[in-house]
N, C-alpha and C positions, 0 to 999 in steps of 0.2 A: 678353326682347323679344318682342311680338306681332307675328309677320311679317305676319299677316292687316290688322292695322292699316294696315303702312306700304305692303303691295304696291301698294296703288291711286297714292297720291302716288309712290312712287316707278316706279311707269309713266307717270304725267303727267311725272314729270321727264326721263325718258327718252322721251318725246314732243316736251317742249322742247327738251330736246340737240337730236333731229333737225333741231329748226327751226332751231335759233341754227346749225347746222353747214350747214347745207343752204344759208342765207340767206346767212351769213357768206363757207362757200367761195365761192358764187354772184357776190361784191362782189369775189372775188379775182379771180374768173376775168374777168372786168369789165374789172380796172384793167389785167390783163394784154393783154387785147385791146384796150382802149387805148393802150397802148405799142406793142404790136404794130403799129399803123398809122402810124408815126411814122416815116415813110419819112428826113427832115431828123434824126435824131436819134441813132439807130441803125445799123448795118450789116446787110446781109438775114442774116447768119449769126447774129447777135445777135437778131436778131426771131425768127428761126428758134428759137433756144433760148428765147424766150420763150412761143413758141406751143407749145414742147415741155408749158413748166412750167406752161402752161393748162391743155394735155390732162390734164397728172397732177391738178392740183388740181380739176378739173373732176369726178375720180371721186370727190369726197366729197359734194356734192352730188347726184350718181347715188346712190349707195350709198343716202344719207340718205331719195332719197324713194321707193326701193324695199324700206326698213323702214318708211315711215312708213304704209305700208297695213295691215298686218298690226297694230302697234302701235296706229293710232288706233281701229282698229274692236276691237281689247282692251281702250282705257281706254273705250267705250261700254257693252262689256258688263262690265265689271269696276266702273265706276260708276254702273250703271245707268240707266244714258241709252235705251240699247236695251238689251234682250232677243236680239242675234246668236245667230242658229243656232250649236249646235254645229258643222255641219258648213260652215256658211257661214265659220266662224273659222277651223276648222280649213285650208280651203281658202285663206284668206287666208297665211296661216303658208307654204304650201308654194309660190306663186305668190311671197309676196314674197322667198323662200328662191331658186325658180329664176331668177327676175330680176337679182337681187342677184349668182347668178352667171353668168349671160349678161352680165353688163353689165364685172363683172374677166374674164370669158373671151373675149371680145372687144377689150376690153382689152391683153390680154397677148399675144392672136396677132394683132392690126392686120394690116391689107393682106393679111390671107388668106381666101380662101374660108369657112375656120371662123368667122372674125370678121362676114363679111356674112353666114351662116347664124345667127351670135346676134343678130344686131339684125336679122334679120327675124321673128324668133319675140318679142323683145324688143317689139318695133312690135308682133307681136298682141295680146299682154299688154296695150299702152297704147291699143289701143282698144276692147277688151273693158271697161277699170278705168274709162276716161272715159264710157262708155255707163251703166258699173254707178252711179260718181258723184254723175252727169248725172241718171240716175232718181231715185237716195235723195233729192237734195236736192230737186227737180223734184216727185216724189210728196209727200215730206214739207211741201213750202207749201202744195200745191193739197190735201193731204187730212188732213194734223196725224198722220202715220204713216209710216214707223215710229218718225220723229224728232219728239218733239212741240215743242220747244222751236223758235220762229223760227230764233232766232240759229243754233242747232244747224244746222236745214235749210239755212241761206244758207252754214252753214262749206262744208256738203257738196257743195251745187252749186258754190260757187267753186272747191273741190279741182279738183273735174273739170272747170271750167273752165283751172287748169293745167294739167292732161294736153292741152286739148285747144290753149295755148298753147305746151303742149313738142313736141306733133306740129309745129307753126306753124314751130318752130326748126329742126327736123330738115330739113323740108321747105324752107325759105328758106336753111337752110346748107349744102345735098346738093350744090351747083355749088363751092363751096370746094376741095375735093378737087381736081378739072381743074385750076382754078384758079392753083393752089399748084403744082404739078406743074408747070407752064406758066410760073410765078414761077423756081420750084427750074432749071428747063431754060433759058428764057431770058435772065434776071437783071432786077435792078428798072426798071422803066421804066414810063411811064405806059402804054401798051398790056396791061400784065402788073400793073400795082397797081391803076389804076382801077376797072374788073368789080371785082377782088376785093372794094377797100373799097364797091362798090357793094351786093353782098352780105351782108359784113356789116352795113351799115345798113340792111338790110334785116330784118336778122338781130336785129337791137338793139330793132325795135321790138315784136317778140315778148317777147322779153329782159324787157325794163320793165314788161309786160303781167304776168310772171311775179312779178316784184318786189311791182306792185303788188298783187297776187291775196294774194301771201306775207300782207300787210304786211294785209292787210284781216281774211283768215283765221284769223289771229293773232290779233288786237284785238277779233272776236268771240269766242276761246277763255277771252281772259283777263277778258273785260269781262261779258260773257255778258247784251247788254242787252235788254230785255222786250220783243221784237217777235217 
Protein backbone atom coordinates (compact mmCIF):
# COMPACT_ATOMS: atom_id res chain seq x y z
CA UNK A 1 0.00 0.00 0.00
CA UNK A 2 1.18 3.54 -0.95
CA UNK A 3 0.44 5.69 2.06
CA UNK A 4 1.59 8.77 0.03
CA UNK A 5 -1.25 7.92 -2.21
CA UNK A 6 -4.04 7.70 0.24
CA UNK A 7 -2.80 10.60 2.85
CA UNK A 8 -4.34 13.38 0.89
CA UNK A 9 -8.01 11.67 0.59
CA UNK A 10 -7.76 10.40 3.74
CA UNK A 11 -7.28 13.98 5.34
CA UNK A 12 -10.11 15.29 3.14
CA UNK A 13 -12.00 12.44 4.89
CA UNK A 14 -11.08 13.52 8.09
CA UNK A 15 -12.09 16.95 7.17
CA UNK A 16 -15.55 15.75 6.37
CA UNK A 17 -15.94 13.78 9.66
CA UNK A 18 -15.40 17.15 11.24
CA UNK A 19 -18.07 18.60 9.38
CA UNK A 20 -20.66 15.83 9.44
CA UNK A 21 -19.79 15.79 13.47
CA UNK A 22 -19.66 19.48 14.12
CA UNK A 23 -23.10 20.02 11.82
CA UNK A 24 -24.63 16.84 13.18
CA UNK A 25 -23.89 17.59 17.07
CA UNK A 26 -24.86 21.21 16.25
CA UNK A 27 -28.87 19.69 15.13
CA UNK A 28 -28.64 17.93 18.44
CA UNK A 29 -27.94 20.56 20.56
CA UNK A 30 -30.96 22.42 18.66
CA UNK A 31 -33.52 19.92 19.24
CA UNK A 32 -32.44 19.91 22.88
CA UNK A 33 -32.97 23.48 23.40
CA UNK A 34 -35.89 23.13 21.83
CA UNK A 35 -37.29 20.83 24.49
CA UNK A 36 -35.64 22.77 26.73
CA UNK A 37 -38.33 25.75 26.44
CA UNK A 38 -41.19 23.64 26.67
CA UNK A 39 -42.23 24.99 29.99
CA UNK A 40 -46.08 22.92 29.27
CA UNK A 41 -44.37 19.72 28.64
CA UNK A 42 -41.63 19.09 31.01
CA UNK A 43 -40.76 19.66 34.88
CA UNK A 44 -37.80 22.50 35.44
CA UNK A 45 -35.78 19.36 36.95
CA UNK A 46 -36.19 17.55 33.55
CA UNK A 47 -35.38 20.63 31.35
CA UNK A 48 -32.62 20.98 33.68
CA UNK A 49 -31.21 17.56 32.72
CA UNK A 50 -31.73 18.37 29.42
CA UNK A 51 -29.78 21.45 29.32
CA UNK A 52 -27.22 19.28 31.25
CA UNK A 53 -27.26 16.74 27.88
CA UNK A 54 -26.81 20.06 25.69
CA UNK A 55 -23.87 21.32 27.40
CA UNK A 56 -22.23 17.72 26.96
CA UNK A 57 -23.26 17.24 23.49
CA UNK A 58 -22.43 20.68 22.65
CA UNK A 59 -18.51 19.66 23.09
CA UNK A 60 -18.51 17.80 19.99
CA UNK A 61 -19.09 20.57 17.95
CA UNK A 62 -16.34 22.56 20.04
CA UNK A 63 -13.84 20.02 19.70
CA UNK A 64 -14.70 19.51 15.83
CA UNK A 65 -14.02 23.27 14.93
CA UNK A 66 -11.06 23.50 16.95
CA UNK A 67 -9.42 20.73 14.71
CA UNK A 68 -10.95 21.87 11.83
CA UNK A 69 -8.26 24.72 11.64
CA UNK A 70 -5.23 23.14 11.75
CA UNK A 71 -6.74 20.28 9.40
CA UNK A 72 -8.29 22.37 6.65
CA UNK A 73 -5.20 24.42 6.16
CA UNK A 74 -3.09 20.71 5.82
CA UNK A 75 -5.54 19.53 3.15
CA UNK A 76 -4.49 23.06 1.21
CA UNK A 77 -1.12 22.33 1.57
CA UNK A 78 -1.15 18.76 1.16
CA UNK A 79 -3.28 19.33 -2.09
CA UNK A 80 -1.82 21.97 -3.25
CA UNK A 81 -4.33 24.59 -3.13
CA UNK A 82 -1.70 26.79 -1.14
CA UNK A 83 1.75 26.63 -0.50
CA UNK A 84 1.18 27.08 3.77
CA UNK A 85 4.30 28.13 5.47
CA UNK A 86 5.80 25.80 7.29
CA UNK A 87 5.72 27.70 10.13
CA UNK A 88 2.29 29.14 9.49
CA UNK A 89 1.12 25.11 9.82
CA UNK A 90 3.05 24.38 12.29
CA UNK A 91 1.45 27.13 14.20
CA UNK A 92 -1.80 26.11 13.21
CA UNK A 93 -1.21 22.43 14.85
CA UNK A 94 -0.45 24.01 18.28
CA UNK A 95 -3.19 26.77 18.53
CA UNK A 96 -5.68 24.31 17.40
CA UNK A 97 -4.00 21.65 19.93
CA UNK A 98 -4.42 24.55 22.89
CA UNK A 99 -7.86 25.25 22.11
CA UNK A 100 -9.08 22.01 21.84
CA UNK A 101 -7.81 21.99 25.32
CA UNK A 102 -9.19 25.09 26.80
CA UNK A 103 -12.37 24.23 25.55
CA UNK A 104 -12.48 20.17 27.80
CA UNK A 105 -10.50 22.22 30.52
CA UNK A 106 -13.19 24.42 30.94
CA UNK A 107 -15.20 22.09 30.40
CA UNK A 108 -14.42 19.94 33.20
CA UNK A 109 -13.77 22.69 35.93
CA UNK A 110 -17.29 24.96 35.03
CA UNK A 111 -18.12 27.69 37.47
CA UNK A 112 -14.62 28.24 38.47
CA UNK A 113 -12.18 30.87 38.05
CA UNK A 114 -10.11 28.25 36.00
CA UNK A 115 -12.79 27.76 33.57
CA UNK A 116 -13.45 31.78 32.96
CA UNK A 117 -9.53 32.01 32.63
CA UNK A 118 -10.00 29.37 29.60
CA UNK A 119 -12.54 30.95 27.71
CA UNK A 120 -10.93 34.25 28.02
CA UNK A 121 -7.86 33.04 26.30
CA UNK A 122 -10.26 30.81 24.25
CA UNK A 123 -12.08 34.16 23.00
CA UNK A 124 -8.42 35.45 22.00
CA UNK A 125 -7.86 32.50 19.89
CA UNK A 126 -11.30 33.28 18.19
CA UNK A 127 -10.65 36.76 17.24
CA UNK A 128 -7.15 36.55 16.26
CA UNK A 129 -8.62 33.05 13.69
CA UNK A 130 -11.59 35.25 12.53
CA UNK A 131 -9.27 38.39 11.67
CA UNK A 132 -6.72 35.60 10.03
CA UNK A 133 -9.91 34.12 8.04
CA UNK A 134 -11.56 37.22 7.27
CA UNK A 135 -8.15 38.41 5.44
CA UNK A 136 -7.32 35.02 3.33
CA UNK A 137 -10.61 35.02 1.96
CA UNK A 138 -11.00 38.87 1.74
CA UNK A 139 -7.33 39.19 0.09
CA UNK A 140 -7.74 36.08 -2.07
CA UNK A 141 -11.07 37.84 -4.06
CA UNK A 142 -9.67 41.30 -4.31
CA UNK A 143 -6.01 39.88 -5.42
CA UNK A 144 -6.24 35.86 -6.75
CA UNK A 145 -3.67 35.14 -3.72
CA UNK A 146 -2.88 33.18 -1.73
CA UNK A 147 -6.03 31.29 -2.73
CA UNK A 148 -6.48 31.33 -6.31
CA UNK A 149 -9.51 29.44 -6.87
CA UNK A 150 -13.00 31.71 -6.32
CA UNK A 151 -14.77 29.13 -4.54
CA UNK A 152 -11.63 28.49 -2.45
CA UNK A 153 -11.56 32.32 -1.38
CA UNK A 154 -15.40 32.49 -0.59
CA UNK A 155 -14.97 28.97 1.58
CA UNK A 156 -12.44 31.07 3.53
CA UNK A 157 -14.19 34.11 4.12
CA UNK A 158 -17.30 32.45 5.14
CA UNK A 159 -15.10 30.31 7.77
CA UNK A 160 -14.55 33.37 9.34
CA UNK A 161 -17.62 34.61 8.92
CA UNK A 162 -18.55 31.75 11.54
CA UNK A 163 -16.21 32.71 14.07
CA UNK A 164 -17.41 35.79 13.72
CA UNK A 165 -21.14 34.22 14.19
CA UNK A 166 -19.87 32.16 17.09
CA UNK A 167 -18.47 35.39 18.86
CA UNK A 168 -22.59 36.65 18.01
CA UNK A 169 -23.49 33.53 20.31
CA UNK A 170 -21.22 33.90 23.16
CA UNK A 171 -22.15 37.27 23.24
CA UNK A 172 -26.18 37.08 23.02
CA UNK A 173 -25.88 33.92 25.36
CA UNK A 174 -23.52 35.58 28.21
CA UNK A 175 -27.14 36.89 30.24
CA UNK A 176 -28.30 32.89 30.37
CA UNK A 177 -26.09 32.18 33.11
CA UNK A 178 -28.03 34.97 35.83
CA UNK A 179 -30.78 33.90 34.23
CA UNK A 180 -30.73 30.24 35.08
CA UNK A 181 -29.43 30.81 38.47
CA UNK A 182 -32.57 33.17 38.89
CA UNK A 183 -34.74 30.19 37.23
CA UNK A 184 -32.75 27.36 39.61
CA UNK A 185 -33.55 29.93 42.94
CA UNK A 186 -36.91 31.17 42.10
CA UNK A 187 -38.69 28.21 40.25
CA UNK A 188 -40.55 28.63 36.87
CA UNK A 189 -42.71 31.37 36.33
CA UNK A 190 -43.18 33.84 33.80
CA UNK A 191 -40.85 36.50 35.55
CA UNK A 192 -38.01 33.80 35.65
CA UNK A 193 -38.69 32.09 31.92
CA UNK A 194 -39.63 34.99 29.74
CA UNK A 195 -35.94 37.02 29.62
CA UNK A 196 -34.64 33.65 29.33
CA UNK A 197 -36.45 32.31 26.41
CA UNK A 198 -36.03 35.95 25.20
CA UNK A 199 -32.47 35.30 25.07
CA UNK A 200 -32.24 32.43 23.72
CA UNK A 201 -34.08 33.61 20.65
CA UNK A 202 -31.86 35.83 20.54
CA UNK A 203 -29.45 33.24 20.61
CA UNK A 204 -31.09 31.22 17.62
CA UNK A 205 -30.67 33.64 15.34
CA UNK A 206 -26.82 33.60 15.34
CA UNK A 207 -27.46 29.82 15.76
CA UNK A 208 -29.04 29.56 12.02
CA UNK A 209 -26.49 32.11 10.78
CA UNK A 210 -23.90 29.30 11.64
CA UNK A 211 -26.02 26.66 9.99
CA UNK A 212 -26.42 28.34 7.11
CA UNK A 213 -22.46 29.43 6.75
CA UNK A 214 -21.87 25.43 7.48
CA UNK A 215 -24.22 24.43 4.85
CA UNK A 216 -22.80 26.94 2.01
CA UNK A 217 -19.01 26.18 2.95
CA UNK A 218 -19.63 22.78 2.43
CA UNK A 219 -21.38 22.82 -1.08
CA UNK A 220 -18.43 24.98 -2.17
CA UNK A 221 -15.88 22.24 -0.96
CA UNK A 222 -17.57 19.53 -2.57
CA UNK A 223 -18.89 21.33 -5.78
CA UNK A 224 -16.01 23.46 -6.25
CA UNK A 225 -17.75 25.63 -8.89
CA UNK A 226 -15.77 28.08 -11.47
CA UNK A 227 -16.19 31.44 -9.87
Amino acid sequence: MDWAEIAYPSLVYVHLLLFVLWLGADVGVFLLGQHFRKRDLYTLDQRIALLKLLVLVDMTPRSAWALMVPVSLSVLKMGGWWDVPGALLTAAWIIGGIWLWLVWDAHNHDQTARAKRDRFYENGLKYTLTAFYLWLGGQSLLTGTPLAPGWLAWKALLFGGIFVAAIGIDVAFKPVGPQLVRLLSEGSSDATEVPLRRTMDRTRVWVMAIYILLVVTSWLGAVKPDF
